[in-house]
C-alpha positions as CSV (number, residue, x, y, z in Angstrom):
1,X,-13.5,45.3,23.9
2,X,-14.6,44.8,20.0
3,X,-10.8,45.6,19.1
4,X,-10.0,42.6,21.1
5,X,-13.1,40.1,20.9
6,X,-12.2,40.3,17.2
7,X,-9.9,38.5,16.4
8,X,-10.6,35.8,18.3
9,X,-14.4,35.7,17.1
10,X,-12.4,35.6,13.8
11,X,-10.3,32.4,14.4
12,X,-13.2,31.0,15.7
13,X,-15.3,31.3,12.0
14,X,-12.5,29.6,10.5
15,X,-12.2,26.3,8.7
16,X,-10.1,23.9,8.6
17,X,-9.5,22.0,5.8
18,X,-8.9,18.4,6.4
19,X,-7.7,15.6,4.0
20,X,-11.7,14.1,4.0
21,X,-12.3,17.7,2.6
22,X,-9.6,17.8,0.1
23,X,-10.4,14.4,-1.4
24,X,-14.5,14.7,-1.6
25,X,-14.6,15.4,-4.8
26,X,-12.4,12.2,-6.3
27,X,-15.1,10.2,-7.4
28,X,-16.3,13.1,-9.6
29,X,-13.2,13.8,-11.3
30,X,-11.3,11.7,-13.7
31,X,-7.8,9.5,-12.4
32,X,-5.2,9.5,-15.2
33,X,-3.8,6.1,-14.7
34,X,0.2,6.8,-15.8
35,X,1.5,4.8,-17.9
36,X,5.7,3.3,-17.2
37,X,6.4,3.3,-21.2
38,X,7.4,-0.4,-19.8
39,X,5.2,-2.2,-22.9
40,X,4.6,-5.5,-20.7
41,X,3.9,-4.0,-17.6
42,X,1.2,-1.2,-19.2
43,X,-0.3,-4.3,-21.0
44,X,-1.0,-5.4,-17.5
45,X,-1.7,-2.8,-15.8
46,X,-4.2,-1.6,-18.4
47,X,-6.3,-4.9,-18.7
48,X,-6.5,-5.2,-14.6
49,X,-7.9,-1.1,-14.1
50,X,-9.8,-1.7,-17.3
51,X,-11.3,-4.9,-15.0
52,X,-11.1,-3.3,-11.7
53,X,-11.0,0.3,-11.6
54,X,-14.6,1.3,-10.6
55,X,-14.8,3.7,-8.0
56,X,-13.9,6.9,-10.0
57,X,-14.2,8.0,-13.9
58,X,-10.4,7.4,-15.4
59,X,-8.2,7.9,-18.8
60,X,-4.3,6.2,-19.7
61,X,-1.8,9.1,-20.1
62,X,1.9,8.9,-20.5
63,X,4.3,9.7,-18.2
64,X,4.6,13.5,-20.5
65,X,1.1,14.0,-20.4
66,X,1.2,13.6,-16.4
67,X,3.7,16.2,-16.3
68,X,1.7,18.8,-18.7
69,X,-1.4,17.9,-16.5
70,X,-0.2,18.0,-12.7
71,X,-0.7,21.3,-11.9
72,X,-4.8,20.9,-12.6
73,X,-6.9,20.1,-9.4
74,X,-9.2,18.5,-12.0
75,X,-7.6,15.1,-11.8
76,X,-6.1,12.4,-9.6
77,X,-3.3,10.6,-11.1
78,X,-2.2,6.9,-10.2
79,X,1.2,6.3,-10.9
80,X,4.1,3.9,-10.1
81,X,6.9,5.7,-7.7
82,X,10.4,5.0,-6.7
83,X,10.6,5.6,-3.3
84,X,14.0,6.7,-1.5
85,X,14.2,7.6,2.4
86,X,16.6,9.9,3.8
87,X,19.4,7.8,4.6
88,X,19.2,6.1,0.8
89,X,21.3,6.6,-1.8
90,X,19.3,5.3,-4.6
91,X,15.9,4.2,-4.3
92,X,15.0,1.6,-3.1
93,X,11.2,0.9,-3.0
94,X,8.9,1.1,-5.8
95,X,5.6,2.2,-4.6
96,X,1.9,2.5,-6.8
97,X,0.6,5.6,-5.7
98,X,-2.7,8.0,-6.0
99,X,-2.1,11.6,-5.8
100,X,-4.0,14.9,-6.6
101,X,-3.0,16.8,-8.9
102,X,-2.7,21.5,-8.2
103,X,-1.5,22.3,-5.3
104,X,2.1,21.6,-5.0
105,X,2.6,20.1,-8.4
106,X,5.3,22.7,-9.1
107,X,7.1,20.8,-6.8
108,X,7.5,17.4,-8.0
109,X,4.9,14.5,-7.0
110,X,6.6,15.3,-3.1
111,X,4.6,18.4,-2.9
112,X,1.2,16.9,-4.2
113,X,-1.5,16.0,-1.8
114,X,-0.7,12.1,-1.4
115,X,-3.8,9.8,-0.7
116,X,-1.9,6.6,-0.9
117,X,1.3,4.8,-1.4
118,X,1.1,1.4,-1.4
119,X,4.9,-0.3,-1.6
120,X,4.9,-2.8,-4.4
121,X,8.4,-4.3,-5.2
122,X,12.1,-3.5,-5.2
123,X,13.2,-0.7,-7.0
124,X,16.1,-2.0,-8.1
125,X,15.2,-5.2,-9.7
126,X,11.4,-5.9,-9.2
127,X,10.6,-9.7,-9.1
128,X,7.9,-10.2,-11.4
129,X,6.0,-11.4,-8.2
130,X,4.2,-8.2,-8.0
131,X,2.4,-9.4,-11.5
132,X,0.7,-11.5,-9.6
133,X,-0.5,-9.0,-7.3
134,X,-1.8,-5.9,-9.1
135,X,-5.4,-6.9,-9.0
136,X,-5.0,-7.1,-5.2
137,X,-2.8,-3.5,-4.9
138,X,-5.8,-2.0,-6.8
139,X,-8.6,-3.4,-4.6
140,X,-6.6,-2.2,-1.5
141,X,-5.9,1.3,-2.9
142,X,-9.8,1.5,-3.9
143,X,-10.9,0.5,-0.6
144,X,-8.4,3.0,1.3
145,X,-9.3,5.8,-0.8
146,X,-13.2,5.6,0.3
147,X,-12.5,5.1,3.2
148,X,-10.6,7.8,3.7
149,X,-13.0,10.1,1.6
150,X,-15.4,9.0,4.6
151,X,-13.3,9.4,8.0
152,X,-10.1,11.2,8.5
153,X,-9.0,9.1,11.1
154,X,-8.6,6.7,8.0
155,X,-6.9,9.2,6.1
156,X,-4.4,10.1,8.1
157,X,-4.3,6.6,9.8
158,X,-2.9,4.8,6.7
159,X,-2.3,1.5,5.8
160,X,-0.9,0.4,9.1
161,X,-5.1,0.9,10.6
162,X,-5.6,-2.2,8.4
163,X,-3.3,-4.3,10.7
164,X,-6.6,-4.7,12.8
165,X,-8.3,-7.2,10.5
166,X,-6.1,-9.7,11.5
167,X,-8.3,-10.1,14.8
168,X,-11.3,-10.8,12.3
169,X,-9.2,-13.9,10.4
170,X,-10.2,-16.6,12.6
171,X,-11.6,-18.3,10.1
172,X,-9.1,-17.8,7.7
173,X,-5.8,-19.9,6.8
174,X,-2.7,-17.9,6.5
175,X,0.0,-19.1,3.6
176,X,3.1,-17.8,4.2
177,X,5.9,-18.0,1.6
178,X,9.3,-19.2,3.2
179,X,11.1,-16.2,1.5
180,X,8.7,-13.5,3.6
181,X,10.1,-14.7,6.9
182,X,13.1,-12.9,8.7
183,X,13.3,-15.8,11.1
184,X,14.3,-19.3,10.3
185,X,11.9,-21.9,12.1
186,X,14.3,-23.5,14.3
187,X,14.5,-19.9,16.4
188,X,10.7,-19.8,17.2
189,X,9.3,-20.8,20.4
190,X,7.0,-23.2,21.0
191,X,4.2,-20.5,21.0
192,X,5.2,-19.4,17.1
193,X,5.8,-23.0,16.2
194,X,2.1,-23.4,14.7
195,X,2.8,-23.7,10.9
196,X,0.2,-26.8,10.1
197,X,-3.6,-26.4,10.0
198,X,-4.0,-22.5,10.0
199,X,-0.7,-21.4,9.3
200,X,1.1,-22.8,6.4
201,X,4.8,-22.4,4.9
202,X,5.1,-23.0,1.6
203,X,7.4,-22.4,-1.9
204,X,6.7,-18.8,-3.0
205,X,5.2,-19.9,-6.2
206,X,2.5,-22.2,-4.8
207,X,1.6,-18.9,-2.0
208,X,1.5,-16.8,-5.3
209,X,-0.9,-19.8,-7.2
210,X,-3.3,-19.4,-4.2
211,X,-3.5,-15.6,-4.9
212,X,-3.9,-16.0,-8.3
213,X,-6.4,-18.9,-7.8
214,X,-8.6,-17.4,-5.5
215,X,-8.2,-19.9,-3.1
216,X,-11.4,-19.4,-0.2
217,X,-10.9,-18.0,3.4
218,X,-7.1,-17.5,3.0
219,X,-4.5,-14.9,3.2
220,X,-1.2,-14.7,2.0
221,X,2.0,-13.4,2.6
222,X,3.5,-10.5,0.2
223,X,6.9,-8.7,1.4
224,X,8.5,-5.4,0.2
225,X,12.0,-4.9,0.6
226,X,14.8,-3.7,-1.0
227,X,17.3,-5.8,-3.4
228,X,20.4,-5.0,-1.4
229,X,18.9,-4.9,2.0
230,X,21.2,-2.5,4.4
231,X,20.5,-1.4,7.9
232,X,18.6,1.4,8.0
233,X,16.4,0.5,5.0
234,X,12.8,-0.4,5.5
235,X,10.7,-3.6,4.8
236,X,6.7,-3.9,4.4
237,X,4.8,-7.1,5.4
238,X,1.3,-7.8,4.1
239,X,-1.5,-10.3,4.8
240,X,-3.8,-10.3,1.7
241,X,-7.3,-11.8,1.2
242,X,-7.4,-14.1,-1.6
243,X,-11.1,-13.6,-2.4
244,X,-11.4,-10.2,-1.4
245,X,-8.4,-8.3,-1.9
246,X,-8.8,-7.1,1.6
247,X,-6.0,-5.9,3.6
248,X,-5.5,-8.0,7.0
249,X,-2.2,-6.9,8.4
250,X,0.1,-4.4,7.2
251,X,3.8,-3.5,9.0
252,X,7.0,-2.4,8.3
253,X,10.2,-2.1,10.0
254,X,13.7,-0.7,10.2
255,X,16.2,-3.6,9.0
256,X,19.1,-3.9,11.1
257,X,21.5,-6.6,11.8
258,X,18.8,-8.3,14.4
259,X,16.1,-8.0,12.1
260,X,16.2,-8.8,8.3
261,X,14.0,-8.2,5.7
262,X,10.3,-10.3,6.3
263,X,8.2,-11.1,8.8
264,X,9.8,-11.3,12.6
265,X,9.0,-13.2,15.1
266,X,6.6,-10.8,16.7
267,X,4.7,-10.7,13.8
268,X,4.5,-14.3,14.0
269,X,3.5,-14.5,17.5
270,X,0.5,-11.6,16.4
271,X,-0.9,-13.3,13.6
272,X,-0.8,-17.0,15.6
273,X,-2.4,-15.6,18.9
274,X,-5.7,-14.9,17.0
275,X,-6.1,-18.1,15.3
């Protein structure tokens, strides 16, 4: 009976070891924020985590440094990614992401423990738009990351959980840049037909001054997508706060001949239903 209670007494003693666990000790240890060698973009890049980065000690490295450091669990590393799906033949997405460094590392950055990937631009030819929008990326990936570090349904939930904030935005007006819509507005119903008071459309530049502005109680519009958009491909839609920096709706989708790159209609119909 002790030959075969024992194994099972066994399996019952042991731990699993869940992505909360792995990540608890992040605000202890330093992030290396990588550098692109790109001398505008690091200028950027440095002055915003210089101004934002607070929720864990952190150090610039090159691109070389990251790859002499990966394979030490003593750091997390933020660094910009190009992101290519199966079906790709280049990629196609270019994605800011936070990793841990050890385990997997020999690997490539695949095989490292991923705690976020937040799509950015087009890896192809970027449109400068996402300038605008690094001060927000950051907030998002600092507010993901605690999260996370505090339930795994968060960690393992990923961006998308944040697509329930829109039912908190009642108060909020939504700019929506007439470049981040897959639809034109002569296909919507008369239930989607609500751009006016809550729901604006506007040139991409003025939804990008709001951003930049801080404008209050309003979210904006940002889209992900590739350059040469091709079924099969993916697209991310975002709602961002403004003020806050807060996440409020977060999707992507398969492009296909039916639906283009932007927000559908049943995004639309989503974000109007809760105004």
């Amino acid at each position: 009976m002790a030959a075969v209670l024992l194994p099972v007494l066994t399996w019952g003693q042991a731990q699993i070891t869940t992505k909360k666990v792995k990540i608890g000790d992040f605000t202890q240890k330093t992030t290396k924020i990588v550098l692109s060698g790109n001398e505008f973009i690091d200028t950027v890049f440095k002055d915003e985590i210089t101004a934002r980065w607070r929720i864990s000690p952190y150090e610039f490295c090159t691109l070389e440094e990251f790859n002499s450091l990966k394979h030490s669990e003593e750091y997390y590393f933020l660094i910009i990614t190009n992101g290519q799906f199966k079906k790709d033949q280049s990629p196609t997405i270019q994605f800011m992401t936070l990793i841990k460094g050890g385990h997997g590392a020999d690997k490539g950055i695949n095989g490292m423990l991923e705690i976020v990937s937040l799509p950015v631009a087009s890896a192809q030819f970027p449109s400068g738009r996402e300038i605008t929008y690094i001060p927000a990326f950051l907030d998002i990936i600092q507010e993901y990351t605690l999260d996370s570090m505090e339930k795994d349904a968060n960690a393992y939930g990923g961006l998308t959980n944040y697509t329930a904030n829109i039912v908190r935005s009642e108060d909020h007006k939504v700019a929506f840049s007439k470049d981040d819509l897959a639809v034109s507005l002569e296909s919507l119903d008369e239930d989607t037909e609500s751009f006016g008071k809550d729901m604006m459309l506007m040139e991409e530049d003025e939804v990008d001054a709001l951003m930049m502005n801080g404008a209050e109680n309003t979210l904006v519009s940002y889209v992900v997508a590739p350059f040469e958009p091709q079924n099969g491909m993916y697209c991310y839609k975002m709602l961002i706060d403004t003020q806050s920096h807060k996440l409020y709706y977060y999707k992507r989708h398969k492009i296909t001949d039916k639906d283009g790159p932007g927000f559908l209609k049943e995004d639309l119909k989503r974000i109007y239903y809760v105004r």
